[in-house]
N, C-alpha and C positions, 0 to 999 in steps of 0.2 A: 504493500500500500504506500510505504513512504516512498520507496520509487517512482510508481505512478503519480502523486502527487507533485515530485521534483521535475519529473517531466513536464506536466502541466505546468506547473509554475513557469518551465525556462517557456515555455509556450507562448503564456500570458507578457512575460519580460520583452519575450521576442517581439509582440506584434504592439507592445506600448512601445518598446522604444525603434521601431524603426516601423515608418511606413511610409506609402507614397502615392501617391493621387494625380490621375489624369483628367477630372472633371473639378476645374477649377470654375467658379463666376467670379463675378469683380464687378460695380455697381457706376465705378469712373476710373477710365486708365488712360493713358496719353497715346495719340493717336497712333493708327499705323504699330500701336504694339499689343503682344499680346502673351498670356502664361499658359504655358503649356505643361507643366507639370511640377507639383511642389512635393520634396521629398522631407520626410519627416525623418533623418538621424538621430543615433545616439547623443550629440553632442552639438549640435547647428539643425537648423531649417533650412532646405535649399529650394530658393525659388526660380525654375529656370523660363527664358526670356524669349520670344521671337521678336524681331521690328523688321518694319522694311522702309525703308530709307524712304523721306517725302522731298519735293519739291521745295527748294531752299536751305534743302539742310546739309551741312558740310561734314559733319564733325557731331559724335556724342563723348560723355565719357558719366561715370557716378561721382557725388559729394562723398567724401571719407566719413562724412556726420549723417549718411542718411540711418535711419533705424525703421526699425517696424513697432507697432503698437496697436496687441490686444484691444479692437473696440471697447469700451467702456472703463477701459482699465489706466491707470497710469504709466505702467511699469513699460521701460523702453528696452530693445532686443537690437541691438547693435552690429554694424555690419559689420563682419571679420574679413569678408573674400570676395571679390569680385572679380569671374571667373570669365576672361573673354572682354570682358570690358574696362577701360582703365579708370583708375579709381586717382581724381584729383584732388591736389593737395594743395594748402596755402606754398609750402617750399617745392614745390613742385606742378607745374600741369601738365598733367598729360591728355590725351585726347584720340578717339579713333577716328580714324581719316575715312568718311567715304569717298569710294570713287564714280558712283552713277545712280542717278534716282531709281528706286527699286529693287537696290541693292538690297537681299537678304543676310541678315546677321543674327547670330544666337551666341548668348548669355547665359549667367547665371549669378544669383546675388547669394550671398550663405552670410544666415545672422544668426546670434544666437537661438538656444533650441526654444522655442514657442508651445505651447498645448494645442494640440490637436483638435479639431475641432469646434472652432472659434473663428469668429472673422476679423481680421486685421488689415491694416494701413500700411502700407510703405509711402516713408514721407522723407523725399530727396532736401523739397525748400518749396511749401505751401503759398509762399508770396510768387511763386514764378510757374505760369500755366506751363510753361515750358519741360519742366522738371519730374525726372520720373515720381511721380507719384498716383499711387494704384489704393483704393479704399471700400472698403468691403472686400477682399479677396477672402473667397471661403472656399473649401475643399468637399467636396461630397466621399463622406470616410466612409460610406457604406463598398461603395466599387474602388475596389485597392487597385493596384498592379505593379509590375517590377522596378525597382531601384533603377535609374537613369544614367547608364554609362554616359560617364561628362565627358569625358576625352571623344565619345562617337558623336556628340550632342552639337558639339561646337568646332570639332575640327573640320569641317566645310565650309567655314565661314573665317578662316584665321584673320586675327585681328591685325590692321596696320595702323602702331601706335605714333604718334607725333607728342614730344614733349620737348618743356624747357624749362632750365636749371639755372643757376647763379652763380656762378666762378669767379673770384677775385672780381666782382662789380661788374664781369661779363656776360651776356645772356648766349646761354649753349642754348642749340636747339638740334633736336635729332626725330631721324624719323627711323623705328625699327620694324619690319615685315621677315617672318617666315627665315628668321635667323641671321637677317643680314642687318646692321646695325649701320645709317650714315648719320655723322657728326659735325654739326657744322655751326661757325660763328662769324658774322661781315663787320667790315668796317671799310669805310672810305679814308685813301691815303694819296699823296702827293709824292712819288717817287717815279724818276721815269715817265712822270706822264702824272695825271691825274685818274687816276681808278675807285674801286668798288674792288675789296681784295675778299674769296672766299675762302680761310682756312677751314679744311675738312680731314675727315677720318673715315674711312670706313672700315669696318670688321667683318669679316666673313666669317660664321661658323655657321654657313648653309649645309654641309655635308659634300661639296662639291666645289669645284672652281668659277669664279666666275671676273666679267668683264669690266674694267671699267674705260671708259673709251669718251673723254672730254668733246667728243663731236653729239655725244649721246644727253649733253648738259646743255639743257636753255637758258637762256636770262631774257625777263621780262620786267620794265618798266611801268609804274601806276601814278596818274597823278588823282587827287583826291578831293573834294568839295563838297562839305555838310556831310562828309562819313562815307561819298559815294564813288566808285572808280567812277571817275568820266574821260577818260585818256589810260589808253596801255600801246605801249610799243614795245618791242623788240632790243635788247641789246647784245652788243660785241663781245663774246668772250677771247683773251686773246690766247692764241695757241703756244706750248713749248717755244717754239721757233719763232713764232713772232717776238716772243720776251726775250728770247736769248740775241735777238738782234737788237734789241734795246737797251741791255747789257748784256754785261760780257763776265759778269759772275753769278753766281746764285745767291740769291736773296737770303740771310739770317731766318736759322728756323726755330732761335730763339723763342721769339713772340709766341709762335704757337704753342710749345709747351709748356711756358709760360701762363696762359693764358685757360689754359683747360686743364693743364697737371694732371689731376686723377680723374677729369670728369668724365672720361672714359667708365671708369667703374661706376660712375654713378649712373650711366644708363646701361649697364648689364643688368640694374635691379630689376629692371623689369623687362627680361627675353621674353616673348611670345612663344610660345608650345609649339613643337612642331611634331613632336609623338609622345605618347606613354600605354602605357601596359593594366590591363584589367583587368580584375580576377573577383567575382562575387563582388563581397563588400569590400573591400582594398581596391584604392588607387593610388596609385605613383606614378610621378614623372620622372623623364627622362631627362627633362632639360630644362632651367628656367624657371620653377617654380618657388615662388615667394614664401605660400606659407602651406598649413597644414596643419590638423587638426587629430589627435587622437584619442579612441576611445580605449575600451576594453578589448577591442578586439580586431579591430577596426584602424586602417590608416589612411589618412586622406588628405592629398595635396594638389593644391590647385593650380589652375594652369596662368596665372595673373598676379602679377604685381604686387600690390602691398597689403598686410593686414593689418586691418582696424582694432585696435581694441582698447582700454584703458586698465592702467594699474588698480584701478579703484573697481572695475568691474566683480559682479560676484554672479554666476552662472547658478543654473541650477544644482550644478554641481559643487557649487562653491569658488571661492577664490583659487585657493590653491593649486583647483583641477586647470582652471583659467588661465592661473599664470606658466603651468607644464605645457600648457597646450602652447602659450607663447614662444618658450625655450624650444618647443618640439618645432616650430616653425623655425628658431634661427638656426639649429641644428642643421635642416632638411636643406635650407638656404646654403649654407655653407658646402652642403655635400653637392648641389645640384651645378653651383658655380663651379666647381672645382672638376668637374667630369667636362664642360666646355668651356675651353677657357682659348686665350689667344699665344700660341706658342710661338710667332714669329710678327715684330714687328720693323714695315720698309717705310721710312723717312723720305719722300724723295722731294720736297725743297719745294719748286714747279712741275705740276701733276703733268703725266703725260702719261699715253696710254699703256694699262699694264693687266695680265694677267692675274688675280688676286687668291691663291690653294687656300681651300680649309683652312679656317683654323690663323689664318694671317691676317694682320692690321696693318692696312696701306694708310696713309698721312703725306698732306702737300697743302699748296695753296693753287689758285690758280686769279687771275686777276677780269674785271669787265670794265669795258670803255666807260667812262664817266658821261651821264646825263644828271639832269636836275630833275629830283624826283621825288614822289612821298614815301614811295614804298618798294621793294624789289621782291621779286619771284623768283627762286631759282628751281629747276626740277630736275633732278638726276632719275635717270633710267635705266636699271639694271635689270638683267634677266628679262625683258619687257614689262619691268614692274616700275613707276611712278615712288618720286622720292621727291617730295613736294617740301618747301621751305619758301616761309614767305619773312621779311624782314623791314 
């Protein structure tokens, strides 16, 4: 008998602490998006995301302070994970680049663990119609179904993250897709000529070699009035061989490391996924994963950027369990950096076209003919993939 009952028990354990639900409602959600299945874990709520890109819109990312909240209740469930979508910060923004109206894209947001059966809010910033925020979301817990492989959920839609950082008073801006990371910072200078100088970086740990070839880089000119482009032109990028007939040395490559030092590391924190491995309730990444979550049984690391949480937080589980879960994130962090890292880095002064293997960190500058202007565009195109920078 006491067996039978220990079984029933892990039974009852089993189906309170994890379940997960395909029939969600929601009473007001922000357009063009929609939830498609919210999973109730051991230790988080995941709730995951469809949108498809509207007319006007360039760019989403989530607030690091969105939380969820039990209707009637006070008590707020915080977001720890934002899976596929990049999650901005006051020291930091980042942002996912679309690139065509109708663009599909999937998501997932993981807050702390919630009670089941209950309807809740997710509230990004209530002043701004704009901002994910979803009210009434309720699960119908009668028709269950299986746990939602994240890695199959979202890898179709891989995120192309655009952010920018603050370096010795300099604004880094980079855009990172599908493993390939470019780095880049402008300024206008008086040397040789009057220019618009881009010092860049890029990192390859696609898994493969790839191009970069300065014929394959545009520069575009915007003038501006009441916030609105009303003038774009075209500008000169000048080649190797045109700068080297303009001098006859190579330009100090001082400045640039100078000026960025480690801000390389600062956007490895957030690598986009480009595989991992799935097994029942276990998930692990292979690459780039920021944080991660553990229970009793259970490991779970997501495929995005930064975890939310606070030191004053107290989970269901308690603080303690809260702050292991934290450690268990820098831990996983440290391990997942250390398996892709950059084992060869080429300095080359003024960029010209190169070859770039696995795993290598190309760095140059390269310079564009001086106009009068409000704003610059530059677009690199790698792989046939769009590397967008506007300054």
């Amino acid at each position: 008998m006491r067996r039978i009952y220990l079984l029933f028990l892990m039974a009852v354990m089993t189906t309170t602490s994890f379940a997960q639900y395909t029939k969600v409602s929601c009473a007001r959600f922000p357009k063009a998006m929609d939830i498609v299945q919210i999973d109730y874990r051991e230790s988080s709520t995941i709730v995951f995301l469809k949108y498809i890109c509207q007319e006007g819109i360039a760019w989403s990312n989530i607030g690091e302070k969105t939380i969820a909240k039990i209707e009637g209740d006070y008590k707020q469930y915080h977001l720890i994970n934002s899976i596929n979508m990049p999650i901005n910060t006051e020291a930091e923004n980042r942002y996912m680049i679309f690139d065509n109206v109708g663009q599909m894209h999937y998501f997932a947001l993981e807050f702390e663990r919630m009670p089941e059966g209950k309807a809740f809010n997710i509230i990004e910033d209530e002043s701004n119609p704009n901002a994910y925020n979803f009210y009434s979301v309720l699960a119908d817990t009668i028709a269950k179904d299986n746990f939602m492989n994240i890695d199959d959920f979202v890898s179709s839609t891989p995120v192309k993250e655009m952010g920018r950082f603050i370096k010795n008073g300099t604004v880094i801006t980079y855009v990172k897709y599908n493993n390939i990371i470019v780095t880049t910072y402008a300024y206008a200078i008086k040397e040789y000529g009057k220019y618009y100088q881009i010092n860049m970086d890029i990192q390859n740990l696609s898994g493969k070699s790839i191009l970069f070839d300065l014929e394959n880089v545009t520069a575009e000119g915007f003038v501006v009035k009441e916030g609105q482009p009303v003038k774009t032109f075209p500008l000169e990028i000048l080649s190797a061989y045109e700068y080297d007939k303009k001098v006859k040395r190579k330009q100090s490559w001082n400045n640039f490391w100078v000026a960025l030092g480690e801000g390389m590391a600062a956007s490895n924190a957030g690598y986009s996924s480009s595989s991992t491995i799935y097994s029942g309730n276990s998930y692990s990444s292979v690459y780039g994963h920021a944080s991660s979550y553990v229970g009793n049984t259970n490991v779970y690391a997501n495929a995005y950027t930064t975890t939310y949480g606070r030191a004053n937080t107290t989970t269901y589980n308690g603080a303690t369990a809260y702050a292991a879960q934290q450690q268990a994130n820098a831990n996983y962090q440290a391990y997942a950096n250390s398996q892709y890292q950059v084992r060869q880095q080429l300095n080359e002064g003024y960029v010209k076209n190169n070859t770039i293997r696995n795993e290598v960190e190309y760095s140059g500058f390269f310079n564009i003919k001086y106009k009068k202007l409000d704003h610059l565009q530059v677009v690199f195109t790698i792989v046939g993939v769009k590397f967008p920078f506007f300054y």
